[in-house]
N, C-alpha and C positions, 0 to 999 in steps of 0.2 A: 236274367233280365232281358227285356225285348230289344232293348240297345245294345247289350254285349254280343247278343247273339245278330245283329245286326253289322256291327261294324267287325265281327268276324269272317261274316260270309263278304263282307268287302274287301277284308284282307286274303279270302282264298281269291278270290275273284282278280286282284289284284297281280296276283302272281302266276296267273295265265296269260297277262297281257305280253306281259312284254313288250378416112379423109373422103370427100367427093358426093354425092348423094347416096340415097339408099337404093342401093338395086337388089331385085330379088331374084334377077336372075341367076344370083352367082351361088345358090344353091340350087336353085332349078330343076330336077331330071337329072340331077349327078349324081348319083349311091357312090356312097367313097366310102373305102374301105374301116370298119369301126378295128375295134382293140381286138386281139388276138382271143385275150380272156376277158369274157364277159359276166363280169363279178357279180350284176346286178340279179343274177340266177343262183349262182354259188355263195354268194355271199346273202344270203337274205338271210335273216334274225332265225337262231335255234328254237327250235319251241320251246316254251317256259314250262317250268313244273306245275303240276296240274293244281297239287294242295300244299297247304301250308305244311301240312306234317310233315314233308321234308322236312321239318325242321329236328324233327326226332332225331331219338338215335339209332334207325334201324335204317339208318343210310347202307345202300348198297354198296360194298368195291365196285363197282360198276361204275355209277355217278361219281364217286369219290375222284375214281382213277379220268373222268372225262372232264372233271373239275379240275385234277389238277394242272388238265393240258390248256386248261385256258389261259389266252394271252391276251384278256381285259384288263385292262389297269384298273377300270373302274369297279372291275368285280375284286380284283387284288389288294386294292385300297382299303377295303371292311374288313381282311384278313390283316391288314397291316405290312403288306406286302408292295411291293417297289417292282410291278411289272413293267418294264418297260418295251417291253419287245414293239408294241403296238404303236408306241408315241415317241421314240428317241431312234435313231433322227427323226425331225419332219420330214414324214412321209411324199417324195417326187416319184408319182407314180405314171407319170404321161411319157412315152417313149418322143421321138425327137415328129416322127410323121404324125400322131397324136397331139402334139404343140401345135406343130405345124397349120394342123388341117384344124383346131378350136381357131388360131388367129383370122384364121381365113371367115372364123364366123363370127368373132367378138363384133368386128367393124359393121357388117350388114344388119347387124340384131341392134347395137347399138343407136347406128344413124335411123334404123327403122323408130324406133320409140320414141327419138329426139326431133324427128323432121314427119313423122305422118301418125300419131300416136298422141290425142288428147286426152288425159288424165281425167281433168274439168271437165271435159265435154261426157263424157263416157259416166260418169258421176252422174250431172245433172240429168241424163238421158235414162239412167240406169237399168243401162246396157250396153255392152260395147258395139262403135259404131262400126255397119258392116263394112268398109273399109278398111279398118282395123284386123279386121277377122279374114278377111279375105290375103290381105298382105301375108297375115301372120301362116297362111298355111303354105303362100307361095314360099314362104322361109322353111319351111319344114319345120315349124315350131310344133306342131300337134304331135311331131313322131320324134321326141328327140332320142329316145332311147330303143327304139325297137330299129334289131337289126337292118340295116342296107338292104341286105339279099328280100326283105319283106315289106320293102318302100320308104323305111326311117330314115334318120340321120346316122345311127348305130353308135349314138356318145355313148361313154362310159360314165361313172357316177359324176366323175372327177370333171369332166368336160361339164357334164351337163351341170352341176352347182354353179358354173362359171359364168353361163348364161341363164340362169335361172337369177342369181345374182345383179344381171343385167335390168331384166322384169322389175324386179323388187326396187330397183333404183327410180324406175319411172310411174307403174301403176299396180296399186296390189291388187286391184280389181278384172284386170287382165291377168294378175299371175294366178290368182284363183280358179280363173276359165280354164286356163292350161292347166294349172296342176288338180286340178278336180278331176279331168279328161284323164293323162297321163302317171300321175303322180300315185293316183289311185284309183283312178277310175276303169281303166283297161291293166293296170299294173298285175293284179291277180292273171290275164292273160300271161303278161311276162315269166310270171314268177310260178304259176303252176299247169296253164294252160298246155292241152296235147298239139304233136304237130299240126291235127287235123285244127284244132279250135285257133293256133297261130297262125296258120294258112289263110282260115275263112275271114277272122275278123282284125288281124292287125295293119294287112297293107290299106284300107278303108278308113282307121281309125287314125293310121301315122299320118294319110294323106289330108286329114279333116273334112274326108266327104263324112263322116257319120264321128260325132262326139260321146263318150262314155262320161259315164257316171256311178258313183259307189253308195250305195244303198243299203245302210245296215242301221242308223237312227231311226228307231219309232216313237209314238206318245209315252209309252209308257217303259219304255228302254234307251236313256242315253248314256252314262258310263258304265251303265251295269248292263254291258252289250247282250252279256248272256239270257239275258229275261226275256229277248224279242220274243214278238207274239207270232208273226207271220208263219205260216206253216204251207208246206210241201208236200202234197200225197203223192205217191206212184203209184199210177193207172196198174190196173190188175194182169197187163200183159206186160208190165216193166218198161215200158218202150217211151213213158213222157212221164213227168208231172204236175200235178194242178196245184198252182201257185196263188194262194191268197193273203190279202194284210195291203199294211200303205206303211211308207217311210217318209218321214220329215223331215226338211232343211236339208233337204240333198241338192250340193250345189250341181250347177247345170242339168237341175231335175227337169226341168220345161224344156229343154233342148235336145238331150241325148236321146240317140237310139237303140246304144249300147247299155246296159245296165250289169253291175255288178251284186244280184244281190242276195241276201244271207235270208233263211229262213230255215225254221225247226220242219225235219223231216222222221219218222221210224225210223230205227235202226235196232237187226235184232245184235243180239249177243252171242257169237258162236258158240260159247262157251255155255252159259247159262241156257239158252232158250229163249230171256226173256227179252221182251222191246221195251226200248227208250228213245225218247226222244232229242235228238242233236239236232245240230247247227250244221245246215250245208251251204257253203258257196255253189251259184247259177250263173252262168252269162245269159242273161234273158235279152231277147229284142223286143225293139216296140211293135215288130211288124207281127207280131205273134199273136195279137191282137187282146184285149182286156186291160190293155196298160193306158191310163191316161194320167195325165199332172193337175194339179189345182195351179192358180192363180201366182204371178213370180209373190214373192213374200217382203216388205215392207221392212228397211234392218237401216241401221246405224251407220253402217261401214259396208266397206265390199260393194255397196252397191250398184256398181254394174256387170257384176256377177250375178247369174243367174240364181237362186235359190226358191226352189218349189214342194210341195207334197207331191210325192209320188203312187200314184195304187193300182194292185193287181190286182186284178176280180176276174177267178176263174181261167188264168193264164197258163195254157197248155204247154208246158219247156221242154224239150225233148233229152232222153235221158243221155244223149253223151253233152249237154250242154250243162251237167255237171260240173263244176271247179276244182280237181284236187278228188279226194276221196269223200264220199259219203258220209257225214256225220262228222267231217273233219272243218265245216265253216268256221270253226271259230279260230282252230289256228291259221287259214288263209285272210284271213281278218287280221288277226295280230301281225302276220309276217308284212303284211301290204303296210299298215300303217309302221312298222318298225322299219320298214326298207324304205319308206320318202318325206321320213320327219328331219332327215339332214338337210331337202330340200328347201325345208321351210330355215332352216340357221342362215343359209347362204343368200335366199329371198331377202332378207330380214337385215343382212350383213349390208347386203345393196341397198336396201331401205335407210338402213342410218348413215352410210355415206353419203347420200345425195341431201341428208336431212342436216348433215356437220356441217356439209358444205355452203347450205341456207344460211345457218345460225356464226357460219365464219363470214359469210361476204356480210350481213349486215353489218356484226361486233366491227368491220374493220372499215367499214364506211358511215357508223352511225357517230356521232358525235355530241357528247354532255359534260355538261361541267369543263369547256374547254378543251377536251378529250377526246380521244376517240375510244371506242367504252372495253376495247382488246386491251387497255393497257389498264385497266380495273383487274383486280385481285379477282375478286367476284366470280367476272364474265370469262376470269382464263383457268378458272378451277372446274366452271360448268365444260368450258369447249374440252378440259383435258380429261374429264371424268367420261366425255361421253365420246371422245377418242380412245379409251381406255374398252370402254365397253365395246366400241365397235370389234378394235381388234383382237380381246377376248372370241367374237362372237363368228366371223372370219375366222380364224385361228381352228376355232372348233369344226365348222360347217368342212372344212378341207382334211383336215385330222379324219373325220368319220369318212366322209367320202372315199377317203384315200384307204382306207382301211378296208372299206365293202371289196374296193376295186384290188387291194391284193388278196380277195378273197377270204377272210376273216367270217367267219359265220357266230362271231362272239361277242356284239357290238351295239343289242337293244338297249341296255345301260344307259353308253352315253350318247346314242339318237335320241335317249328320252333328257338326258340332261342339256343335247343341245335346243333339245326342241323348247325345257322350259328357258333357258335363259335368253335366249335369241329372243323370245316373246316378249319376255321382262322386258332386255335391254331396251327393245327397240322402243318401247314405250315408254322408258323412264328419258332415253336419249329426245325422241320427238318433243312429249312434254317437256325438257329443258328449251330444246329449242323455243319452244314458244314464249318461255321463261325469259330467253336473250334478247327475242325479238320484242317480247312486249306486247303492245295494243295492236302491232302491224300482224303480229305471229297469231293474234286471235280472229284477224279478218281474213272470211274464205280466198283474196286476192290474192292470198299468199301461199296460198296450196299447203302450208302443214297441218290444218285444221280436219283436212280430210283424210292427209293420212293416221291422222291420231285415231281419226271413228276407223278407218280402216283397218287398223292394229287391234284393235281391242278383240276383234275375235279370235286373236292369233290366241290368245289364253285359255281358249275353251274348245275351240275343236281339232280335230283329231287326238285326244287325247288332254282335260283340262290341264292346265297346270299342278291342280292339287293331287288328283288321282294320278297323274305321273308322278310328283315327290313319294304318295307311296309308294308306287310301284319302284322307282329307284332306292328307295329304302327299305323293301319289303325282300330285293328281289339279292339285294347286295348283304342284307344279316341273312336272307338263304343260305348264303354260299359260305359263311362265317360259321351260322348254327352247323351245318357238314362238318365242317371243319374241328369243331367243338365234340361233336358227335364222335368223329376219329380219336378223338384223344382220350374222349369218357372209357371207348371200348380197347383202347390200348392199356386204359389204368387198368384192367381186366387181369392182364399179363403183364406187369410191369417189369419183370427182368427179360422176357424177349421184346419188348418197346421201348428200354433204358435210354438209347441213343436218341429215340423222338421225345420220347417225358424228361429228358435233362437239357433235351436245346430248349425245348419250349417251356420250359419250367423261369429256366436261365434270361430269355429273352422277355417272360413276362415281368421277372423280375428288373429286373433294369430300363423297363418300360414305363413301371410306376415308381420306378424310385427318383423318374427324369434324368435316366442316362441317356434313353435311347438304346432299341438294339441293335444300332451298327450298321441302319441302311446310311446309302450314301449314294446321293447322286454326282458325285464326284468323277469327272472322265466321260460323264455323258452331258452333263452341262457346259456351255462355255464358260470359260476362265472368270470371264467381266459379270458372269450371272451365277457365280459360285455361291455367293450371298442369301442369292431369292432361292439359288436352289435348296442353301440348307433350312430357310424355312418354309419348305417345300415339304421335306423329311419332317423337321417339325411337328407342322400340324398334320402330317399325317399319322406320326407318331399319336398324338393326342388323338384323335378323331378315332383311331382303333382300338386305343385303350375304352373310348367311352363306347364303341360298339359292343365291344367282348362284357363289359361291367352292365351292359342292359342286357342283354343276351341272357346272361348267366342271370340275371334277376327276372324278369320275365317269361324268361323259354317260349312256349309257342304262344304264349299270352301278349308277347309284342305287338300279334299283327291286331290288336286292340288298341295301344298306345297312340292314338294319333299324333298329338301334341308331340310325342317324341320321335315319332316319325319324320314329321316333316322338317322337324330341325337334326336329323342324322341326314335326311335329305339335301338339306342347303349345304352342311358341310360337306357333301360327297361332290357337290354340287362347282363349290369355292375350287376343291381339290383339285379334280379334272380339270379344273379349267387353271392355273397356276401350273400344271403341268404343260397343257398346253400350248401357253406361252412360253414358257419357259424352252420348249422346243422348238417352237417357229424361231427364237429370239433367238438363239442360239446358232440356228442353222443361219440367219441372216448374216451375225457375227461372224462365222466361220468361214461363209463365202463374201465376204465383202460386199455385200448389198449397201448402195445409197443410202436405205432406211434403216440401218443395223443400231445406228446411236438412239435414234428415235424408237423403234421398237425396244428395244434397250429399258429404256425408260418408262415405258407404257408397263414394261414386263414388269420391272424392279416395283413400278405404284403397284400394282394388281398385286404382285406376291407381299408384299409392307401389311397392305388394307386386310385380304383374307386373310394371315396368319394374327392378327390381333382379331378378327371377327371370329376363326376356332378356337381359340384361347378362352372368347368371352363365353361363346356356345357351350363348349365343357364346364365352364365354371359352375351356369345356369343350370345345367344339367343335371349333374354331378349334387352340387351344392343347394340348389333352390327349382327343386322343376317346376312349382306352381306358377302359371303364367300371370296370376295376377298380387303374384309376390310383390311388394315394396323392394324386398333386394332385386327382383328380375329390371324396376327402374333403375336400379342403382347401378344395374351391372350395366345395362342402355349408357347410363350417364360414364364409367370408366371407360366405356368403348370409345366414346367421343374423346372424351379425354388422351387417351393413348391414341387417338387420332393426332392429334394434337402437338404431341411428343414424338411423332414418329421420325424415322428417317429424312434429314432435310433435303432428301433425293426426287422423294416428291415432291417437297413444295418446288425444287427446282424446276420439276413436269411442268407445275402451273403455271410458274412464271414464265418458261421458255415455249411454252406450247406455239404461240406464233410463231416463232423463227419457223417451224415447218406447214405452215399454212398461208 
């Protein structure tokens, strides 16, 4: 059928992706020393497998044995596996001079955005004012990540989410200018760029004389990157190539005169003889001439961020302004956007903190019924649900961060998991606020109305939210099906494999009999969170028994199951992130942080809520997968209910949520 064979090639597809005023002087013409190890090169996202048929069983020892050295949680979590190398401790990756030299910028980046930095204004104009733009380069905002010795600032991931963070607090229309620039737009420089191409064009683009842009959406290609039309010939002396097509909705298309962009080139086949045609990453300029933009573009949100049509007609690029290898654009594509979707967690994280803190000063200054409306049931289960989510969403954005920066090259998973949840959150958090605030919180006077249109595109680009749930569940039963595959070819020889087919025979067994096989996050959690840890194990228990029982009913017909996809997704989803807290919470505990009781509690609601949300998920699963089952309401209706019943640890959150606000 034309749909199966449809949402097949979606599924292959899917698994390629993978104090005092503000002075600016006090960055100024100072190159100050970055990190020693510069993770943001070595750490960038492994290439993903090319087709689904790994899923088969003619998995190599090769892959098998590179799999086994992975130290993803989130890839370990589908196997049933308790990685923790990657997330226990929370991750303190900043050396003492590293602290040191971000405090030095928190304060300048901060009072910048609070004393010269209009939100509204910038909105209304839709654009940012050039004062704005100008300030922000005297900061060294345009280069935060490229080396010193080449005019940056030279932060490491870790730094830079911290004041990316900062942005996100004040205008997300500004943090788009910059991370369009930065984030991805000259990123491919970073990450695959030769000396000569990091020489020519980064001390230019760090200093924001010339702005970059990423260029890979066309009309008729947007998640299905690979379909782009745009194509690339090389002149018959090898020496350029003539660059044809237009690209859509690239933000800072009308501004940049760096461009980073993908287009199908020939490529022959050493082997065969024969040509085909790939995807190559270019750094094109505009000075190159045949490049102009259409008209900025008319949008919801963001809007003073730039967003234009882009088009090459006849654009002559010279052949070492190639990106990466010939024929290799689509993995420089995936690796860029899987290396600065943690940026957007940490944006986003600063988004709903500046948004709590809206929807707290009113609750505690608004007054009904005699009251002031904080000590309403109601309005302290909204502030603490969406305290919850903040610091889930935090939690994560430093977790990955901290991972790139000790150099981890195993980590598109959960970039994609923070990426979708941080969108979620901050959307469902904002829209509460407005919930708290009322008629005041729907009047533009009050600035949330415009972050809400500003958030909403957070779900659809770089990667939408749905196409990444598959991709997180396409790419995590990959590593399951391997796994599955080893044992098929062990039952082969099952008295030189006895010892691997009697553990895992053993551990499947008492998995569905609701024993549990024996993980334990015990000795890595703190004492006071021994509790969320064990339903921690738990639903992860659960969540892998129902990976391995689809698996084994499906095989490579999975990557069809959408419906079940995306709810193996959310639970992977719930996972990661109960781990993650569960780690920050812990480390807080340990070292006696101020916030330790409060995080505490934030951790224990989050771990309570998703361990009844896996529970319900398997059932549905398992029991009733039609989504428009009468039991599937039914099972909706006991999840409420065991909400209900739960742990009076929460309700305590609710009600105590003020003491810390």
């Amino acid at each position: 059928m034309p749909t199966a064979k449809m949402a097949s090639g979606v599924g292959r597809q899917l698994l390629r992706l993978g104090g005092g005023s503000w002075r600016p002087s006090v960055l100024l013409g100072q190159p100050r020393p970055g990190p020693t190890h510069r993770a943001y090169v070595s750490g960038a996202a492994q290439a993903a497998v090319e087709k689904s048929e790994s899923l088969s069983s003619d998995a190599s020892a090769k892959e098998s044995q590179a799999k086994a050295e992975s130290k993803s949680f989130a890839a370990g979590m589908f196997k049933g596996q308790l990685t923790t190398d990657q997330v226990f401790p929370y991750p303190s990756v900043l050396n003492e001079e590293q602290t040191q030299f971000l405090k030095e910028l928190v304060g300048p980046m901060s009072r910048f955005f609070e004393e010269v930095n209009d939100p509204a204004k910038n909105d209304a104009l839709e654009q940012v004012e050039e004062t704005t733009l100008k300030g922000l380069k005297e900061l060294g905002a345009f280069g935060l990540q490229v080396p010193s010795e080449l005019g940056g600032v030279g932060l490491c991931n870790t730094q830079y989410a911290r004041l990316v963070e900062i942005v996100g607090m004040h205008d997300l229309g500004v943090g788009i200018t910059l991370g369009a620039h930065q984030s991805i737009g000259f990123k491919g420089i970073l990450l695959f760029g030769t000396k000569a191409q990091k020489e020519k064009y980064l001390p230019k683009l760090a200093s924001g004389e010339t702005l970059a842009a990423f260029c890979l959406t066309e009309p008729a290609s947007g998640s299905d990157a690979a379909s782009i039309r745009s194509s690339a010939v090389p002149s018959p002396c090898g020496s350029y190539y003539t660059l044809n097509g237009s690209k859509i909705w690239i933000s800072n298309g009308g501004l940049a005169d760096i461009f980073t962009v993908f287009a199908k080139t020939p490529v022959k086949d050493a082997s065969t003889g024969t040509t085909k045609e790939k995807i190559t990453a270019f750094v094109v300029e505009r000075s190159f001439g045949g490049v102009t933009h259409g008209p900025p573009e008319k949008k919801m949100g963001i809007k003073a961020s730039n967003t234009a049509e882009v088009y090459f007609d006849g654009v002559r690029v010279p052949s070492e302004n190639v990106l990466g290898e010939v024929g290799g654009g689509f993995k420089v594509a995936m690796h860029i956007l899987n290396n600065g979707r943690f940026g957007m967690a940490a944006a986003l994280a600063g988004t709903m903190k500046a948004i709590i803190a809206k929807a707290v000063n009113h609750a505690t200054n608004r007054t009904q019924f005699g009251e002031k409306i904080h000590n309403f049931g109601v309005i302290q289960e909204k502030l603490a649900r969406m305290a919850v989510l903040q610091y889930v969403t935090e939690s994560m954005a430093y977790m990955v961060s901290a991972n790139m920066d000790q150099g981890s090259k195993d980590f598109q998973i959960e970039a994609a998991i923070s990426k979708i949840f941080s969108s979620e959150a901050a959307w469902k958090v904002t829209d509460e606020c407005i919930q708290v605030m009322g008629g005041m919180g729907f009047m533009k006077e009050a600035g949330v109305e415009r972050v809400l249109r500003d958030l909403r595109i957070f779900r659809i680009f770089e990667g939408t939210s749905d196409i990444l749930r598959l991709f997180v569940a396409l790419q995590g039963c990959m590593d399951k099906g391997k796994e599955l595959s080893g044992l098929g070819n062990a039952l082969k020889n099952p008295f030189g494999n006895a010892g691997l087919l009697l553990g895992e025979a053993g551990k499947q067994l008492r998995r569905r009999a609701g024993l549990g096989s024996g993980l334990s996050l015990s000795g890595v959690v703190h004492p006071e969170l021994s509790r969320s840890g064990e339903l921690a194990v738990q639903a992860l228990e659960q969540f892998a028994t129902v990976v391995e029982a689809k698996l084994i009913k499906h095989k490579k017909g999975i990557v069809n199951e959408q419906f079940l996809l995306q709810r193996l997704a959310d639970g992977a989803i719930d996972l990661y992130a109960m781990v993650v807290v569960l780690s920050r919470a812990s480390r807080s505990l340990s070292e006696g942080h101020p916030t330790a009781q409060h995080e505490k509690m934030l951790c224990d609601s989050w771990c309570i809520e998703v361990r009844l949300g896996v529970t319900e998920c398997r059932w549905r699963l398992e029991a009733h997968p039609d989504p428009f089952s009468p039991l599937q309401a039914a099972a909706r209706i006991r999840e409420s209910m065991a909400a209900l019943q739960s742990d009076p640890q929460q309700q305590e959150l609710f009600r105590n949520f003020k003491r810390y606000h």
